[in-house]
C-alpha positions as a Markdown table, in Angstrom:
| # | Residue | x | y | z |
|---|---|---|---|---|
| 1 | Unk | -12.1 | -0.8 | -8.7 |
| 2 | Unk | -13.2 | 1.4 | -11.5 |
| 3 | Unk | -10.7 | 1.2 | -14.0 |
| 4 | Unk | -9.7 | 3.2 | -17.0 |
| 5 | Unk | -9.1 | 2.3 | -20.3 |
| 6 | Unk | -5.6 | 3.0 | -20.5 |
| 7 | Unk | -2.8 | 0.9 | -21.0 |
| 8 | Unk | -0.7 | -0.4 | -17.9 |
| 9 | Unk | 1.4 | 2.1 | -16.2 |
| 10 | Unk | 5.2 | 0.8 | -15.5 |
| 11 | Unk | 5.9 | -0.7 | -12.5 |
| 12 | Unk | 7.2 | 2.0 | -10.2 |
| 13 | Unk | 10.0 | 1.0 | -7.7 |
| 14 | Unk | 9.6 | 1.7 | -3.8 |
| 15 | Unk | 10.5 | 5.4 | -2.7 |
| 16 | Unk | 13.5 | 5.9 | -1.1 |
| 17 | Unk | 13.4 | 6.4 | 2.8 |
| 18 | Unk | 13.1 | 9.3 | 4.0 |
| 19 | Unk | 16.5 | 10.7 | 5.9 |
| 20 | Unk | 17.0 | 10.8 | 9.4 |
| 21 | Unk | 15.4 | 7.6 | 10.2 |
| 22 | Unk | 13.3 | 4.3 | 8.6 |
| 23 | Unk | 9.8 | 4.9 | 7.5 |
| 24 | Unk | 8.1 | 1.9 | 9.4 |
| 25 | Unk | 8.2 | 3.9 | 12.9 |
| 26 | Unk | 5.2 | 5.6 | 14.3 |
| 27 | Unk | 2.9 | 7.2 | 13.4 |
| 28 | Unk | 1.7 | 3.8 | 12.9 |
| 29 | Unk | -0.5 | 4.5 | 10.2 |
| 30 | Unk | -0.9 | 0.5 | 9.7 |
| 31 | Unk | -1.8 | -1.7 | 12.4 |
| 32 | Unk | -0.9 | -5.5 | 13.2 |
| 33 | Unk | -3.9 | -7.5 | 11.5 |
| 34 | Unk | -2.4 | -10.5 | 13.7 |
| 35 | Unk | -3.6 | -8.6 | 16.8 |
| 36 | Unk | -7.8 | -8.9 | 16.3 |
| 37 | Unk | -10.3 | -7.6 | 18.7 |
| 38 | Unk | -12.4 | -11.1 | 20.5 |
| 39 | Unk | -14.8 | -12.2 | 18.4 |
| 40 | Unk | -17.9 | -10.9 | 20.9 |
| 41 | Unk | -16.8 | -7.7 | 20.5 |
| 42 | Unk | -17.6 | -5.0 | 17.8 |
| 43 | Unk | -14.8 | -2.9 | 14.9 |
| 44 | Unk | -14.8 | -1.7 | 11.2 |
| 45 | Unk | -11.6 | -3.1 | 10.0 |
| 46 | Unk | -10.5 | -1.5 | 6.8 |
| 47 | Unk | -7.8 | -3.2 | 4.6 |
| 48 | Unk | -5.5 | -1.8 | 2.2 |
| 49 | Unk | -5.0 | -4.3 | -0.6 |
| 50 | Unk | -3.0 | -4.2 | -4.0 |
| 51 | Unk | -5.1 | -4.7 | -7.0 |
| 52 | Unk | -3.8 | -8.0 | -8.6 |
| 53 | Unk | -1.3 | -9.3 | -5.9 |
| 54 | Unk | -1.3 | -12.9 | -6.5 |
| 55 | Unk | -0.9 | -14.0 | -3.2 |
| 56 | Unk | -4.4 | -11.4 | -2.6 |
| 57 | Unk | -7.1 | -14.6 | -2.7 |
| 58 | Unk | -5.3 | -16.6 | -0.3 |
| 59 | Unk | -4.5 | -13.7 | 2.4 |
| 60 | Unk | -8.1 | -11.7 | 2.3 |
| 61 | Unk | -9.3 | -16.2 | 3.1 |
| 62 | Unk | -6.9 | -16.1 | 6.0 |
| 63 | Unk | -7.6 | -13.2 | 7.0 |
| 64 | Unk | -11.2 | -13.2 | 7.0 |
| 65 | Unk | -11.0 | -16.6 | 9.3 |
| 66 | Unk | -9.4 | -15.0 | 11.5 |
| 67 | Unk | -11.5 | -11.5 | 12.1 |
| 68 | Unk | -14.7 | -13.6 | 11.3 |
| 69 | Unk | -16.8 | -10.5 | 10.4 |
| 70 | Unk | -20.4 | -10.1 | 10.5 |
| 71 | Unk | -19.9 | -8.7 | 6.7 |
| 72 | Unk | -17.8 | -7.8 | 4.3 |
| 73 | Unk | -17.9 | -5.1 | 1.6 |
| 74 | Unk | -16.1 | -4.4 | -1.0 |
| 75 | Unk | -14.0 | -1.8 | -3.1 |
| 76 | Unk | -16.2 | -2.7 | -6.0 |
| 77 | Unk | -19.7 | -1.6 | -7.8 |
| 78 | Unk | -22.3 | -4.0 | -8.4 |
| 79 | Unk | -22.9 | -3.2 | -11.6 |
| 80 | Unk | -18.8 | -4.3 | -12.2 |
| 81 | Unk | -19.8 | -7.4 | -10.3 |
| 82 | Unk | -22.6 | -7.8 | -13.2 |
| 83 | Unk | -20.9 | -6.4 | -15.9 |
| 84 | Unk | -17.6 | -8.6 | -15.2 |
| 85 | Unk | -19.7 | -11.7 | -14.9 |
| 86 | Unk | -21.8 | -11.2 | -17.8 |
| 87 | Unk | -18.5 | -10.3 | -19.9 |
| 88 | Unk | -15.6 | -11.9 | -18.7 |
| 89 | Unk | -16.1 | -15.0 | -20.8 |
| 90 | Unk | -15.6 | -12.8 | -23.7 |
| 91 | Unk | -13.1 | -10.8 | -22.5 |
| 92 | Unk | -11.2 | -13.8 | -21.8 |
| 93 | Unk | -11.7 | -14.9 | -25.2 |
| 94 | Unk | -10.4 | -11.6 | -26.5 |
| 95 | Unk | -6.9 | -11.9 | -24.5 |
| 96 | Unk | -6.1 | -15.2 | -25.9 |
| 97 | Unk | -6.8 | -14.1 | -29.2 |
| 98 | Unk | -4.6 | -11.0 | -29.0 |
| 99 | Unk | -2.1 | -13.2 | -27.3 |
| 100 | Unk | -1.9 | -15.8 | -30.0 |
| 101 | Unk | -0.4 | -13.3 | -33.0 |
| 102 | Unk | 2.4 | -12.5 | -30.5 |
| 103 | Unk | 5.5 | -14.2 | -29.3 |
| 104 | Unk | 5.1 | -16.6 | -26.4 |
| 105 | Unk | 6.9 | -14.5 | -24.2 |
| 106 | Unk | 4.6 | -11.6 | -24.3 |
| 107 | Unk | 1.9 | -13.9 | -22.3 |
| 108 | Unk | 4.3 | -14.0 | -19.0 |
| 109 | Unk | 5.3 | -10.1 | -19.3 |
| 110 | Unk | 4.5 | -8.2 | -15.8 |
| 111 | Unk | 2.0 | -5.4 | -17.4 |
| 112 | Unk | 0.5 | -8.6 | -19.4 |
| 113 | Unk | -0.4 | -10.8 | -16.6 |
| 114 | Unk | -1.6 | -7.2 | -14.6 |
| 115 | Unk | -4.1 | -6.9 | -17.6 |
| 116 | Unk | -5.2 | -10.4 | -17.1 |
| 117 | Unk | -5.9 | -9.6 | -13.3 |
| 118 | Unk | -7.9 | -6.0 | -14.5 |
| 119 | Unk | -10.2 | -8.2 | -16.6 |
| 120 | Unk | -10.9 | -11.2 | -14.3 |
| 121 | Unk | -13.3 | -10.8 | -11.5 |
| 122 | Unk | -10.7 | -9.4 | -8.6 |
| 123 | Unk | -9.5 | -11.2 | -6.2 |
| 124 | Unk | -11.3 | -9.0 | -3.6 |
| 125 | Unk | -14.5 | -9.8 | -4.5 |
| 126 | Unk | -13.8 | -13.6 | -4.8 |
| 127 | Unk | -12.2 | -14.7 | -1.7 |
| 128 | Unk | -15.0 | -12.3 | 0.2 |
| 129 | Unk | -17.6 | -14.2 | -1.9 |
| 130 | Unk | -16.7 | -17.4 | -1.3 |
| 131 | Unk | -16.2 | -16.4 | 2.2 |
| 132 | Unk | -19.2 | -15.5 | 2.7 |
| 133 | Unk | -21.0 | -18.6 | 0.8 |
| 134 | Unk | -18.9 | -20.9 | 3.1 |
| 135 | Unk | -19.9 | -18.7 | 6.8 |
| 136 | Unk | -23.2 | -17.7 | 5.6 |
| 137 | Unk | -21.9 | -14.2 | 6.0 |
| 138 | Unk | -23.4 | -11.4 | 3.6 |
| 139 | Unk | -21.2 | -9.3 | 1.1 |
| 140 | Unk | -21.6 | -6.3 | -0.5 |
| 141 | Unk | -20.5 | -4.3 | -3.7 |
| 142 | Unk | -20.4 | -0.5 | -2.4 |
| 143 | Unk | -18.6 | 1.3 | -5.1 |
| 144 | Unk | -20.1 | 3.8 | -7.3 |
| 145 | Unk | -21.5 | 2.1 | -10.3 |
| 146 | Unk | -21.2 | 5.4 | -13.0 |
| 147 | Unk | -17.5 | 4.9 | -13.3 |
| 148 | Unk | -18.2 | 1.0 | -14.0 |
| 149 | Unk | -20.4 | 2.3 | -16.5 |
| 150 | Unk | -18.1 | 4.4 | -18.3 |
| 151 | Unk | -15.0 | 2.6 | -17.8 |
| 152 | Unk | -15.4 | -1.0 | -18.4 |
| 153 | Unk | -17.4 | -1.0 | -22.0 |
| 154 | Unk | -13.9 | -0.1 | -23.3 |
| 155 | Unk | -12.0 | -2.8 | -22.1 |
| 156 | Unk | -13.0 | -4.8 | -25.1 |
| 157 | Unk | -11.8 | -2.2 | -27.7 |
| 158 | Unk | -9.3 | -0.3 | -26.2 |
| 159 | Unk | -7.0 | -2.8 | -23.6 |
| 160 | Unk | -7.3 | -6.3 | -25.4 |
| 161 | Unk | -6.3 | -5.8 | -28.8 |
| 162 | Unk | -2.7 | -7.1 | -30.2 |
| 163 | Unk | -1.5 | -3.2 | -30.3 |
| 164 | Unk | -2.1 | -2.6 | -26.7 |
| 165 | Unk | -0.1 | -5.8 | -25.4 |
| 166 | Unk | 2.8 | -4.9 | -27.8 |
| 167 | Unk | 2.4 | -1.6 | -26.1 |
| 168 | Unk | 2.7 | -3.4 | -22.6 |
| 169 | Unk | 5.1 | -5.6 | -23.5 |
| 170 | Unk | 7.8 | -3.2 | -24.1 |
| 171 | Unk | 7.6 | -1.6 | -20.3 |
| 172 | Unk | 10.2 | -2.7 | -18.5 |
| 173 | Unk | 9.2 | -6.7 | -16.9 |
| 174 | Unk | 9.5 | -8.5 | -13.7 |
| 175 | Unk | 8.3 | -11.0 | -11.3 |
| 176 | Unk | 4.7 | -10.1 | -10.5 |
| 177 | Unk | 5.2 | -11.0 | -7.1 |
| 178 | Unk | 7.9 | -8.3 | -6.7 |
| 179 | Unk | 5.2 | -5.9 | -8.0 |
| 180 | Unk | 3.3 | -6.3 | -5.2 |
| 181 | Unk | 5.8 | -6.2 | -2.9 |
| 182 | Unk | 6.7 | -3.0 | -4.1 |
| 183 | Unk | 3.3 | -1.6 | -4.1 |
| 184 | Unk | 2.9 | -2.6 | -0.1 |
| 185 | Unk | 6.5 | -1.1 | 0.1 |
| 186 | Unk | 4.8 | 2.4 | -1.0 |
| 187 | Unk | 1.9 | 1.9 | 1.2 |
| 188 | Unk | 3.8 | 1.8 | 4.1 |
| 189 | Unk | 6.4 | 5.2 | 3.0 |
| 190 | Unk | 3.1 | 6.9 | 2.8 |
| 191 | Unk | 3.0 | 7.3 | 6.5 |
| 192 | Unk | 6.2 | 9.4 | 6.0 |
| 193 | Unk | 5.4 | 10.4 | 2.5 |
| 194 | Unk | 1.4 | 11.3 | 2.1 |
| 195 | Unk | -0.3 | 10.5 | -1.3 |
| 196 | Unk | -1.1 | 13.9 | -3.3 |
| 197 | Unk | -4.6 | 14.5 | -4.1 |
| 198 | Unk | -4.9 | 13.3 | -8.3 |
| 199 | Unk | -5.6 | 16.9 | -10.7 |
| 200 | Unk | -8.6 | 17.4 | -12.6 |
| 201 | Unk | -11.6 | 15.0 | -13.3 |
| 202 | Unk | -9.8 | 12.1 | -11.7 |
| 203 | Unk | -9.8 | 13.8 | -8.4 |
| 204 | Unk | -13.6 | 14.8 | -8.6 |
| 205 | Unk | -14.1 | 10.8 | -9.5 |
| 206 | Unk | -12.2 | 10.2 | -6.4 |
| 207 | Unk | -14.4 | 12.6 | -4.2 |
| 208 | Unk | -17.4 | 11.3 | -5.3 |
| 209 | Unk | -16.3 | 7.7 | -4.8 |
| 210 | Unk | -14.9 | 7.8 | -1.1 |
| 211 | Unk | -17.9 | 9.7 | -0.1 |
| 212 | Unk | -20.1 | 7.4 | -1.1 |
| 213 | Unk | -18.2 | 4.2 | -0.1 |
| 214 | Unk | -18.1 | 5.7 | 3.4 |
| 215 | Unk | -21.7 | 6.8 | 4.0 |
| 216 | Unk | -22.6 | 2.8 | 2.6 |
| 217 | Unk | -19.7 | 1.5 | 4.8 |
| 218 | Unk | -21.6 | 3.7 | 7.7 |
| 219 | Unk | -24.5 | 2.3 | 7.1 |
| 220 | Unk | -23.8 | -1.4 | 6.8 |
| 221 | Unk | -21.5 | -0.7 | 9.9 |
| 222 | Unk | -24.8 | 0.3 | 12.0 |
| 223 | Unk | -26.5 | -3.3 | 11.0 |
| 224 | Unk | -23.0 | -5.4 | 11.0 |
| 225 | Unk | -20.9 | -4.3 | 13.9 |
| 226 | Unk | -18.0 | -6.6 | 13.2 |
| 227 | Unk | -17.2 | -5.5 | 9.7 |
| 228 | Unk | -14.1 | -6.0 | 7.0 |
| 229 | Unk | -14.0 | -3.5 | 4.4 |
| 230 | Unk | -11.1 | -4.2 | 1.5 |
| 231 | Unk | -10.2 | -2.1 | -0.9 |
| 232 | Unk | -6.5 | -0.6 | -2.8 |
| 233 | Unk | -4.6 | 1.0 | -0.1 |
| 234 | Unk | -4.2 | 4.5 | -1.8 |
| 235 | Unk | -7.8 | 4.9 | -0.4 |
| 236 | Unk | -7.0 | 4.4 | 2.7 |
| 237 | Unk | -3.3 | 5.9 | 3.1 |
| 238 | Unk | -2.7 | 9.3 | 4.6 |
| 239 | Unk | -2.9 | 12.2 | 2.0 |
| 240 | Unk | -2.4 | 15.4 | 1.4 |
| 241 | Unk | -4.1 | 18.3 | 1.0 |
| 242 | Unk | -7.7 | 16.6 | 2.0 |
| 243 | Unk | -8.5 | 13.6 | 3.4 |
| 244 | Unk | -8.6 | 9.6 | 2.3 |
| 245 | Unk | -11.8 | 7.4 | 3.2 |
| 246 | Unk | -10.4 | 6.6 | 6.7 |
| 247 | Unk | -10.6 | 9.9 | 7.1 |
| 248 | Unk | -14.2 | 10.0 | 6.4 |
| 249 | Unk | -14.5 | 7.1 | 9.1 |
| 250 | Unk | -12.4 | 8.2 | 11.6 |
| 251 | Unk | -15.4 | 8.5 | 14.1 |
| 252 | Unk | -16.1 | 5.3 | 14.0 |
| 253 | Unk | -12.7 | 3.9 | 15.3 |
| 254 | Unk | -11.7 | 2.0 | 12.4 |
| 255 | Unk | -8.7 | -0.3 | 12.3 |
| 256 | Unk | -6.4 | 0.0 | 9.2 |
| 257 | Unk | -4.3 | -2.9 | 7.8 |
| 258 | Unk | -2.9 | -4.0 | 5.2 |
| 259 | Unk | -3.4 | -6.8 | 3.5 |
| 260 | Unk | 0.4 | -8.3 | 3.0 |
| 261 | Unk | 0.4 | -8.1 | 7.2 |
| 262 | Unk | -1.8 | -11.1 | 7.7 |
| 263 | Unk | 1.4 | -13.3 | 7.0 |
| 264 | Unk | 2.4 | -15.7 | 3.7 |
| 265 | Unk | -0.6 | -16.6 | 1.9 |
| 266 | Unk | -0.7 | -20.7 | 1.1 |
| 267 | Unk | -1.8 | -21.9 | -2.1 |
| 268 | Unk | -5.2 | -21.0 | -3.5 |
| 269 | Unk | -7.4 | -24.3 | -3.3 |
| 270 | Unk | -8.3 | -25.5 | -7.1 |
| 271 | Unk | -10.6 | -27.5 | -8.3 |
């Protein structure tokens, strides 16, 4: 979960299907979530989640309830966990005072409230945390922490001033909700419609990331037979020309799901 610095894409609509047929046939590069192994017995379960669906706290609870893992890990560093901890407050701070020079509606815009969920703690890491403090179950960062490093000290400066939310507010808007929707939408064309490999630095990031996500995921997976890994769903859909961190674990006989599968997420208890 290594973020840049730059402003919020716009929201990209779902890919058209591909002729001669609907894209949700085999191969079926996403399994049922609803259909779990018995709890006695063993699997690494890797699922694809959206970064900043807001029905992600409530399904990754659900879900976890169900599968009852040994562990969970976690598409994210520890030195994020640290860093977002130590400076969320402030960030926080900074988005309400950005917010307040602008018109009401800008707080509601789609790439706004996306912002909001880049700077908060993700949802991820949450629900598995709580998870775990509730089952006694141990949970672990196992990103890469030098993109943290180099990523997240701009936040401050570069994503929560008044000129960047002007910036985001005039990308086209809608229902966050319908964002996610349509970012599980091109999860699932990918197993018609493989992800491309990202150019440059970016792709070397990415290398160095899934390589070391999987050997830690291989690792944990030797002490903690029943394990849940989550993490965004491009890392774990099919692409093209190398190979995805699934691919790094396909030895192990992982399961892969995503995360909008485990059914319609109930409210998020509150205080």
């Amino acid at each position: 979960m290594a973020g840049t610095a730059s402003p919020i894409e716009a929201p990209r609509g779902p890919a058209a299907p591909p002729a001669g047929g609907s894209p949700y046939l085999t191969p079926p590069v996403w399994q049922d979530p609803r259909e779990v192994m018995p709890l006695e017995a063993g699997g690494l379960f890797l699922v694809g989640t959206v970064h900043g669906d807001p029905s992600g706290y409530a399904r990754v609870r659900r879900l976890l309830e169900r599968v009852r893992p040994l562990a969970v890990t976690v598409e994210i560093s520890p030195f994020s966990v640290r860093y977002r901890e130590r400076h969320g407050p402030r960030w926080r701070r900074l988005l309400e005072e950005a917010l307040a020079g602008l018109p009401p509606e800008v707080r509601g815009h789609l790439a706004v409230r996306r912002l909001a969920a880049t700077v908060a703690l993700p949802f991820e890491w949450q629900a598995a945390a709580d998870f775990g403090r509730d089952r006694q179950v141990p949970v672990f960062p196992v990103d890469l922490s030098a993109p943290a490093r180099r990523h997240l000290p701009a936040y401050a400066r570069e994503l929560l001033t008044p000129e960047n939310l002007r910036s985001l507010a005039a990308l086209p808007d809608g229902p966050l909700t319908a964002w996610a929707a349509g970012e599980y939408r091109r999860a699932r064309l990918s197993a018609q419609r493989p992800l491309l490999w990202p150019p440059g630095d970016t792709l070397a990031e990415l290398r160095c990331r899934e390589a070391g996500m999987a050997r830690r995921l291989r690792e944990l997976f030797r002490q903690h037979p029943r394990l849940v890994h989550l993490g965004g769903w491009e890392h774990l859909a099919p692409r093209r020309p190398e190979g995805n961190l699934f691919d790094r674990l396909a030895d192990l006989s992982p399961r892969r799901w995503l995360l909008e599968d485990v059914g319609p997420a109930a409210a998020r208890p509150g205080p």
